[in-house]
C-alpha positions in Angstrom: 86.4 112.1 91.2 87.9 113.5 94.3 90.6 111.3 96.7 89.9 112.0 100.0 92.0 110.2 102.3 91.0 112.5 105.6 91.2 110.4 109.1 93.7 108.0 107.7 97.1 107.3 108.8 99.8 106.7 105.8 103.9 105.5 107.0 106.2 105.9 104.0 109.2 104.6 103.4 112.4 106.1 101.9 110.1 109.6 102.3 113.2 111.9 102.4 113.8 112.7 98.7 112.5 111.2 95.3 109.7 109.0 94.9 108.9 108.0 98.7 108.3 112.3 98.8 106.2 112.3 96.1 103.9 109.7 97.5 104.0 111.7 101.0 103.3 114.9 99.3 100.2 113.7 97.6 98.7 111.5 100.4 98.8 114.8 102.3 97.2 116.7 100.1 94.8 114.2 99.7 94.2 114.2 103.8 96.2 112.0 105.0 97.9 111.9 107.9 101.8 111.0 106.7 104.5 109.2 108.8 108.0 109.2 107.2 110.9 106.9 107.2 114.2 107.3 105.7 118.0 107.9 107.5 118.6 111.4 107.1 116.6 113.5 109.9 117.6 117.1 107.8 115.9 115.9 104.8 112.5 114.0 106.5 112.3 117.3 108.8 112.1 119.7 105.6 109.6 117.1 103.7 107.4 117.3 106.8 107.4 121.0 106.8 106.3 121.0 102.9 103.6 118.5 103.8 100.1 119.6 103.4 98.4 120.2 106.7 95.0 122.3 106.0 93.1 119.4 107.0 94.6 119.4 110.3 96.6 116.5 110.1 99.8 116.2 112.4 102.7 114.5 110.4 105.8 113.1 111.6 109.2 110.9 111.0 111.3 108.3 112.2 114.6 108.2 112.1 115.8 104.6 110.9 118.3 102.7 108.4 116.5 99.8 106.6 120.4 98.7 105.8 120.6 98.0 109.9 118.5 95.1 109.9 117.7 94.6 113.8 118.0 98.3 115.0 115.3 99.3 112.3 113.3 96.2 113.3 113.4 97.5 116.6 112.6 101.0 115.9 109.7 100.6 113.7 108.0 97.8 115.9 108.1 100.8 118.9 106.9 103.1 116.7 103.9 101.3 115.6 102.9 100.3 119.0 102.1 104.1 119.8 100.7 104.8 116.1 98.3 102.6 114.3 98.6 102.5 110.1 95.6 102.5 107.7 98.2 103.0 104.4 101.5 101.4 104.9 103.7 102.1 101.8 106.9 99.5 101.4 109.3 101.6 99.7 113.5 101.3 100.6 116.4 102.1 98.8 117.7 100.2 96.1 120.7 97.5 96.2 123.9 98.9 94.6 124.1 98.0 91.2 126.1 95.2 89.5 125.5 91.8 87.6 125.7 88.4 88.3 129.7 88.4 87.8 130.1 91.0 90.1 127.9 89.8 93.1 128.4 87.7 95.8 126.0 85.7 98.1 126.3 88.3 101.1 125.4 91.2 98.3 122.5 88.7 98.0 121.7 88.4 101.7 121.7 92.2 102.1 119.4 92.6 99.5 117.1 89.8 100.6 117.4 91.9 104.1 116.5 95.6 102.5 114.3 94.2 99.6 112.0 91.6 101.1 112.4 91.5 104.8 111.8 94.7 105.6 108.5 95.2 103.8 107.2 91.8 105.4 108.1 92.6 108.8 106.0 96.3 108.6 103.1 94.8 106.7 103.0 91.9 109.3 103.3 94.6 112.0 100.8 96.8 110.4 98.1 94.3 109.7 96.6 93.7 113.5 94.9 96.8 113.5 94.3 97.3 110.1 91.8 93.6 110.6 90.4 95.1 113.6 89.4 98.4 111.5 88.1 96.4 108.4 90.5 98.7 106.1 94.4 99.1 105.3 96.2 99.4 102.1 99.8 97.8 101.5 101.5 99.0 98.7 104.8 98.1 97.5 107.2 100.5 95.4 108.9 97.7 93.0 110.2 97.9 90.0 109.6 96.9 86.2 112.5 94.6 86.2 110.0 91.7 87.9 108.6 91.4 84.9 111.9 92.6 82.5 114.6 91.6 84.4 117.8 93.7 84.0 121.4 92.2 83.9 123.0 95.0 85.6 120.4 94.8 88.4 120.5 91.6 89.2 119.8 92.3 92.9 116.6 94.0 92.7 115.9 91.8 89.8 115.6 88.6 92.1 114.7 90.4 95.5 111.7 92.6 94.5 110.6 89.4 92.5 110.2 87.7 95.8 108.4 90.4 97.5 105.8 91.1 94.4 104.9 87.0 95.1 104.9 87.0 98.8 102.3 89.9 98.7 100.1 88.4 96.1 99.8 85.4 98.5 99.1 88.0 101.5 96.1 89.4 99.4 94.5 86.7 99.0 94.6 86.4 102.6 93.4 89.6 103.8 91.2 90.2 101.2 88.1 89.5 103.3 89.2 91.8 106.1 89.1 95.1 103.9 92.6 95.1 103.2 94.6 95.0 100.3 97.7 94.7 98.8 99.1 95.8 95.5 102.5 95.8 94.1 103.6 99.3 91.5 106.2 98.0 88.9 108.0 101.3 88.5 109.9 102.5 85.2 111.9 105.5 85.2 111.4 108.4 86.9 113.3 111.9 87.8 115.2 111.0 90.6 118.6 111.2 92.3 118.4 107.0 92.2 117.9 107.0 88.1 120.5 109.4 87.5 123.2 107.3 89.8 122.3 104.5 88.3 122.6 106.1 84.5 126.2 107.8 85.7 127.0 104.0 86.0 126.0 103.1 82.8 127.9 105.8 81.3 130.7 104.6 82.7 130.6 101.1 81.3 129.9 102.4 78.0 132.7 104.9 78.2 129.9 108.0 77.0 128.2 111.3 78.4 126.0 111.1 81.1 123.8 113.4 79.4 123.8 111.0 76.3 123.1 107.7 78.2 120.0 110.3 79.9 118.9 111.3 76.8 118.6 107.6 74.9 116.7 106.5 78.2 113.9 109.3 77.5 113.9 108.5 74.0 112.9 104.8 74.8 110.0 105.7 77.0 106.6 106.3 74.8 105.8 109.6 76.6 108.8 110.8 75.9 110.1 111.9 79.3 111.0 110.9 82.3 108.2 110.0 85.7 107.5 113.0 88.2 107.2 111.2 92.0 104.1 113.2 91.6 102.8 111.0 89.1 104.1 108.2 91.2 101.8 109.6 94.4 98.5 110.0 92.2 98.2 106.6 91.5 98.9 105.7 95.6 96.5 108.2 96.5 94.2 106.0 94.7 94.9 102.6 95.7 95.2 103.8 99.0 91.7 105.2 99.0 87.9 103.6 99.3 87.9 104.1 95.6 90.6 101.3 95.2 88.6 98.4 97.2 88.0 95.9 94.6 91.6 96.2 93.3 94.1 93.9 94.9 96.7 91.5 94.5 97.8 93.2 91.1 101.1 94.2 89.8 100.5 97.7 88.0 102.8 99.0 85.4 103.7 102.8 85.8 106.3 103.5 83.3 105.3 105.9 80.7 104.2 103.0 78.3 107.8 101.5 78.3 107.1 98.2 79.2 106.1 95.4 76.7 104.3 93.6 79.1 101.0 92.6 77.7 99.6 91.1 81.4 
């Protein structure tokens, strides 16, 4: 079974580094035509260059900050009135960690802003033309703690919670048009987010780094951490024809960590 994604148009969020690159990575060399968002223009500029392009595909960037609200509002909606999106992949950086103690309800608002906001205002932007072309795929980058809430991440916790039901409401929707919408409930995987958030748990517990990193691995069934790689595979497919009769779901990537059973 081959993924070919040639003549459509992907934008991904929080493209710059981690698991946003992955995604990009693979949807290129899948033939896909990649769009990137994140803040710093260094990083998108050298993940552009490393994109695949043999299927003459022209990528690009945007500059934005999903943190400023109104100016990335802005931004996006320009953008997307010069470039229309088959694969529009919802994918931000996460709230600073902390629990319920430590949080107050602007910490909440901001996350509600970065979290949920944002990826409603691009799929509502996106979804026009994707209606008119009878095909689009929306795919959120959320987070195991929907279904296994964390204490210490109590803002992505409730936010990312939020999104995962507005978007299976949204599927239902669109379903008809050729569109649809799937949420990934991510575990743990090799990026610069995991290990800040594990140099905070070390902290707490007053032990290594390298200790707190090692008992994570040890919990995961596989036995070792996600590649963004991995994490771009499975987007390749739902963003393909393939994936047409799956929608609406909340799909476990994780390594076998979770004990969800649905």
């Amino acid at each position: 079974m081959e993924i070919d994604l040639t003549g459509k148009r992907a934008l991904v969020g929080g493209a710059s580094g981690g698991i946003g690159k992955g995604i990009a990575m693979v949807l290129a060399s899948a033939g896909a035509e990649v769009y990137l968002m994140a803040r710093n223009e260094e990083k998108l500029k050298n993940t552009v260059q490393h994109l695949d392009s043999t299927k003459n595909q022209h990528h690009g960037y945007l500059v934005t900050d999903f943190l400023n609200s109104s100016l990335h509002q802005e931004k996006l909606s320009a953008f997307l009135a010069e470039i229309n999106i088959d694969i529009l992949v919802n994918n931000t950086q996460g709230p600073i960690a902390g629990t319920i103690e430590t949080k107050q309800a602007q910490d909440y608002q901001t996350a509600f802003d970065l979290l949920f906001q944002q990826a409603v205002f691009a799929s509502q932007l996106v979804l026009p033309s994707m209606k008119t072309k009878g095909y689009g795929r929306i795919i959120n980058v959320s987070s195991l703690t929907v279904k296994e809430p964390q204490d210490a991440l109590v803002l992505s916790n409730s936010m990312r919670t939020a999104l995962v039901s507005w978007s299976k409401s949204l599927s239902k929707l669109v379903a008809a048009d050729g569109i649809t919408v799937n949420s990934i409930l991510t575990g743990y995987f090799n990026t610069e987010r995991l290990n800040s958030l594990l140099v905070s748990q070390a902290e707490r517990e007053g032990l290594s780094f390298e200790s707190v990193k090692e008992r994570r691995i040890l919990s995961i069934p596989a036995k070792r951490l996600g590649d963004p790689t991995d994490y771009g595979n499975l987007v390749a497919f739902l963003a393909s024809p393939l994936a047409s009769y799956l929608n609406g779901a909340s799909i476990p990537l994780d390594g076998g960590l979770s004990n969800m059973v649905f």
